[in-house]
Backbone as CSV, one residue per row, in Angstrom:
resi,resn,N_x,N_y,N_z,CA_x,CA_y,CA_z,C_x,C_y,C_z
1,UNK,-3.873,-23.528,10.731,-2.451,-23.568,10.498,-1.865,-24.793,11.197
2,UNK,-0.987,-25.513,10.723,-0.326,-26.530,11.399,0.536,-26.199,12.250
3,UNK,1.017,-25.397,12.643,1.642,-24.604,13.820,0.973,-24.327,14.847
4,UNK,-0.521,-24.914,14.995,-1.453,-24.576,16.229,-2.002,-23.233,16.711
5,UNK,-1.225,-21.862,16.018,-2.234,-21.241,15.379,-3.598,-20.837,14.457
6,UNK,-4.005,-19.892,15.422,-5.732,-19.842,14.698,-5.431,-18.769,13.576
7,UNK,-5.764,-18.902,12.243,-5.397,-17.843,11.038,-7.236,-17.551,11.066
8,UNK,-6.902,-15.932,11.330,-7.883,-14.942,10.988,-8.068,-14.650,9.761
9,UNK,-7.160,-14.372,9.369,-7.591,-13.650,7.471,-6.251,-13.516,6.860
10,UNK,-6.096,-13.838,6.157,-5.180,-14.105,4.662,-5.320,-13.067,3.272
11,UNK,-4.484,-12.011,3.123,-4.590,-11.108,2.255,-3.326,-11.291,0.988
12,UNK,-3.743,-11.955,-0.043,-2.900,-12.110,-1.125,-2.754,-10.803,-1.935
13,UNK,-1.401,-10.032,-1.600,-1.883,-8.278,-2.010,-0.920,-8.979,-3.624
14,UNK,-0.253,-9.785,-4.051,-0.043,-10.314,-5.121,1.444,-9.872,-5.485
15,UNK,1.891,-10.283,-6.822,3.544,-10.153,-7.236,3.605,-8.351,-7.387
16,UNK,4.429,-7.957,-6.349,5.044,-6.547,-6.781,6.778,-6.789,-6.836
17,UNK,7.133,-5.385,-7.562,8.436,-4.742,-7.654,8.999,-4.580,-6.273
18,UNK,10.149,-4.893,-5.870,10.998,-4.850,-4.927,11.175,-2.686,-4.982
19,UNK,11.329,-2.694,-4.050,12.346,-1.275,-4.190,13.914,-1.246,-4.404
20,UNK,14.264,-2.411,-4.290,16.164,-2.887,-4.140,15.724,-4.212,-4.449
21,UNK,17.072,-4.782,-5.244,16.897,-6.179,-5.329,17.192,-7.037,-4.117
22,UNK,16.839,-7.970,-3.824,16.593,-9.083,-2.637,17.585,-10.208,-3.142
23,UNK,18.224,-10.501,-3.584,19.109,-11.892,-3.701,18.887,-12.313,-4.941
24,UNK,19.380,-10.880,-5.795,18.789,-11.293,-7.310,17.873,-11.295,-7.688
25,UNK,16.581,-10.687,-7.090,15.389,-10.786,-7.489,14.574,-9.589,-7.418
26,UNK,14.040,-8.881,-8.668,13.736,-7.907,-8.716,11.670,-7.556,-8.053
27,UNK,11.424,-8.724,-8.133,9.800,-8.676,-7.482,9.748,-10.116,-6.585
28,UNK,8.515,-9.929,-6.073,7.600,-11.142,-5.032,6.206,-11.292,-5.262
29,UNK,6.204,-12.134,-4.302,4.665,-12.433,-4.011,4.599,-12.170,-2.804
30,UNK,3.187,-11.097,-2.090,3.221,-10.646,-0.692,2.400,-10.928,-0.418
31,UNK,1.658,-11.859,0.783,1.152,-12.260,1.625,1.090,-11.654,3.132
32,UNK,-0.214,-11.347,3.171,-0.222,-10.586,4.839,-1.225,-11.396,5.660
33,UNK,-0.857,-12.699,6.666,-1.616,-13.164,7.345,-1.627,-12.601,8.614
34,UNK,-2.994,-12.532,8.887,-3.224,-12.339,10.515,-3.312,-13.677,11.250
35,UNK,-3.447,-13.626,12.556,-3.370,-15.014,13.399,-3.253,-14.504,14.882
36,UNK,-3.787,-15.481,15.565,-3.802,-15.108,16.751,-3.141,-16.690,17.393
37,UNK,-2.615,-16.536,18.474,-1.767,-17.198,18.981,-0.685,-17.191,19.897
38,UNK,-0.600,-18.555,20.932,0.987,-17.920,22.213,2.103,-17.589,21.262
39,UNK,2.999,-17.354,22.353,4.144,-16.787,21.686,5.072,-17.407,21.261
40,UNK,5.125,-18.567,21.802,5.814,-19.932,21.307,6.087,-20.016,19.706
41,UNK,4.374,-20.007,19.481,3.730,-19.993,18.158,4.854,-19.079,17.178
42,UNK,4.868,-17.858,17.521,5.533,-17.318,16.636,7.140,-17.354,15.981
43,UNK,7.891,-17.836,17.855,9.067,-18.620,17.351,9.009,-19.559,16.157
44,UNK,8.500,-20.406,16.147,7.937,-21.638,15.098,7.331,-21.530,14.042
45,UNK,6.628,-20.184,13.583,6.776,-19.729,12.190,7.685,-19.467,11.911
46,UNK,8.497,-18.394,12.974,9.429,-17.421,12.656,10.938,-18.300,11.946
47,UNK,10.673,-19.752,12.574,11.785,-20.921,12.169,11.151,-21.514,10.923
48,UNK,10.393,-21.541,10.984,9.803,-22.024,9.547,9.534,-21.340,8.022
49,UNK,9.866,-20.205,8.184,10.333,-18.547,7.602,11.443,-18.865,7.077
50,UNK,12.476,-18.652,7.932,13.813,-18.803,7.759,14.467,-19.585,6.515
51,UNK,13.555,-21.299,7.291,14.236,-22.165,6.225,13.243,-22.413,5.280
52,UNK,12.638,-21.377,4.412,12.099,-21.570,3.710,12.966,-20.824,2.239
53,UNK,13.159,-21.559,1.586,14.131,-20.818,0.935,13.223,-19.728,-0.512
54,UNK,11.955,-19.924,-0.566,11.220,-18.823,-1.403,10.839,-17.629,-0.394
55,UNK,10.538,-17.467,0.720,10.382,-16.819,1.501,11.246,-15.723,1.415
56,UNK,11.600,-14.788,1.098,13.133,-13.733,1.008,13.110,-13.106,2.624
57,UNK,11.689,-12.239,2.675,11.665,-11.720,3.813,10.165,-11.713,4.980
58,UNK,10.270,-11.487,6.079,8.783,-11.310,6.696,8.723,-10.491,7.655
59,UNK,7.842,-10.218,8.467,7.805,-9.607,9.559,6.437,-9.926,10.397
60,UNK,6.735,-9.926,11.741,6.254,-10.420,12.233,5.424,-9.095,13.456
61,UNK,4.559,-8.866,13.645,4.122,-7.770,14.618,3.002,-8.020,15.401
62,UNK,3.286,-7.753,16.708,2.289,-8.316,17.867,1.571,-6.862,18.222
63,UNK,0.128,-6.888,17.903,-0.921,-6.045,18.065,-1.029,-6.088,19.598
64,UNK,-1.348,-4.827,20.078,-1.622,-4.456,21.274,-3.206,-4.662,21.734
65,UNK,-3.731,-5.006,22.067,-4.846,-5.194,22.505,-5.944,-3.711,21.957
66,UNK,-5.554,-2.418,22.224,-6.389,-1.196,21.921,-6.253,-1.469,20.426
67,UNK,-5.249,-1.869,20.141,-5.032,-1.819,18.136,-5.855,-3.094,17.800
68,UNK,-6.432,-4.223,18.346,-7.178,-5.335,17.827,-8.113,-4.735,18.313
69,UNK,-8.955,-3.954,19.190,-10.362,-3.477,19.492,-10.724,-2.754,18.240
70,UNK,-9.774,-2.126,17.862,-10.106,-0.629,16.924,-10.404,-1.510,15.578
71,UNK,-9.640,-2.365,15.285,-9.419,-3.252,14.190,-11.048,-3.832,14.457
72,UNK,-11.155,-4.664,15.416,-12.905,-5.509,15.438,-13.762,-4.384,15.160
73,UNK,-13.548,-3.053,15.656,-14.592,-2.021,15.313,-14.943,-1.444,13.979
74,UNK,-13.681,-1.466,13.341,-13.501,-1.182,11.745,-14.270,-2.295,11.134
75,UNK,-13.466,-3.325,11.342,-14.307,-4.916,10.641,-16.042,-4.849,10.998
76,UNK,-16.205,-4.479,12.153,-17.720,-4.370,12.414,-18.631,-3.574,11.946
77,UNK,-18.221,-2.120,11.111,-18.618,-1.059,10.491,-18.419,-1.339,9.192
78,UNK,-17.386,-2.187,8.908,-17.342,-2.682,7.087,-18.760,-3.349,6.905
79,UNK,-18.350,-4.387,7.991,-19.769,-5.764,7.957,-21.054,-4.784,7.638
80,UNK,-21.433,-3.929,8.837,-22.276,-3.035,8.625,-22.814,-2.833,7.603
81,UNK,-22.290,-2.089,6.897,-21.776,-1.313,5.225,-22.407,-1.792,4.111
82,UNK,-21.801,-2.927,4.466,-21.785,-4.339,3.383,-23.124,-4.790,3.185
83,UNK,-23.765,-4.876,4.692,-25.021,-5.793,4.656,-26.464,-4.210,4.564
84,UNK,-26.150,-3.131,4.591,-26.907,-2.261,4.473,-26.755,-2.393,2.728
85,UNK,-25.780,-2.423,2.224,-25.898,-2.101,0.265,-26.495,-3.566,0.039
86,UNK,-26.122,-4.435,0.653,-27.075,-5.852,0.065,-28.344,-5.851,0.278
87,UNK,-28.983,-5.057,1.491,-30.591,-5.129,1.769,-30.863,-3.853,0.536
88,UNK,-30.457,-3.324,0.017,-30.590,-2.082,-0.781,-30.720,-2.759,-2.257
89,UNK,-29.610,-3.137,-2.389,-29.429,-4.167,-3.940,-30.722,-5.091,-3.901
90,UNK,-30.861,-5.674,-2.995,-32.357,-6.863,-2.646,-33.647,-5.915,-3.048
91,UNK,-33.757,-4.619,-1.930,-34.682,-3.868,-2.579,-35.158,-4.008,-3.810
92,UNK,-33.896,-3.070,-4.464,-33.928,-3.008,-6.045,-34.001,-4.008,-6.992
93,UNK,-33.710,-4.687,-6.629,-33.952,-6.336,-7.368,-35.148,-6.637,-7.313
94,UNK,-36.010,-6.806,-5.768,-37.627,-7.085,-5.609,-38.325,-6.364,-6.433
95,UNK,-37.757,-4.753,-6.502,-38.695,-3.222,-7.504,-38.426,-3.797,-8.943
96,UNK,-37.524,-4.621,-9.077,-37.362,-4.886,-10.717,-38.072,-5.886,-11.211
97,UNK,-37.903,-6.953,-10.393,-38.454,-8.053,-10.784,-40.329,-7.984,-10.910
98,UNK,-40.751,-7.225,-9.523,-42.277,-6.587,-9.970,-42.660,-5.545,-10.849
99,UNK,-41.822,-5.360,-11.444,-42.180,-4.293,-12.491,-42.114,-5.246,-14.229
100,UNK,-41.374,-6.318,-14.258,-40.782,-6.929,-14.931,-42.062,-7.885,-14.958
101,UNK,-42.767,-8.386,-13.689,-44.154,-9.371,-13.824,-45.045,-8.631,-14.474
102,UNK,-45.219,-7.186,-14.077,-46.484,-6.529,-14.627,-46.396,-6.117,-15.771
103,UNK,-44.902,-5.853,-16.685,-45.061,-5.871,-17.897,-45.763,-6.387,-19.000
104,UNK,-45.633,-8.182,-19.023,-46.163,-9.216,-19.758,-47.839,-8.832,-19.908
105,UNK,-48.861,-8.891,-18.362,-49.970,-8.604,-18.235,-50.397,-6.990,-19.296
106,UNK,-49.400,-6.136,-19.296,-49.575,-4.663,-20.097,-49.642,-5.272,-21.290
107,UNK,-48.564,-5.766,-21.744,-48.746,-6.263,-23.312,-49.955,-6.940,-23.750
108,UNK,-50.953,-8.168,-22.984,-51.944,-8.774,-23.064,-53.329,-7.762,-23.531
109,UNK,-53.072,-7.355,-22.273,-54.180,-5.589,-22.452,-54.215,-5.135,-23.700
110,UNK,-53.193,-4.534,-23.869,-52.863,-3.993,-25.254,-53.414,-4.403,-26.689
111,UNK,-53.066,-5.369,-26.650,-53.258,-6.775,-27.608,-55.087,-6.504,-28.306
């Protein structure tokens, strides 16, 4: 970020419906960045927000330290997750692809 913040992760949740209109405008585009950074930092988005004139609204919320542990622990059990169904998918891919070599040789036999 050019604000000298470090951006963690960037979630484009995409154009929704307002619940009330905003300044004439019945939907947006919502963006949820994380970031870590002094506090300075956040004044200086928080000004750069403002005068942004597509920007309608934001919010800004400072995680407590127990709420970013719980958060790395979640992220660490996704990762988990993730890389257990890929060694699984790999499996099944290796079982296919050798079953898929020994076919050709069956047909020869046959023959």
């Amino acid at each position: 970020m050019k604000s000298g913040a470090e951006e963690l992760k960037v979630n484009h949740w995409g154009r929704k419906r307002f619940a009330y209109p905003i300044e004439a405008r019945n939907n947006g585009y919502y963006v949820s960045i994380q970031f870590t950074g002094a506090g300075e930092i956040v004044q200086k988005l928080e000004r750069m927000y403002q005068l942004e004139e597509n920007i309608l609204r934001y919010l800004t919320i400072r995680l407590e330290s127990k709420a970013l542990k719980a958060r790395e622990k979640s992220a660490e059990r996704e990762r988990q997750a993730a890389q257990a169904l890929l060694e699984e998918a790999e499996e099944e891919l290796s079982f296919l692809d050798e079953d898929t070599e020994a076919s050709p040789e069956e047909d020869e036999t046959a023959v």
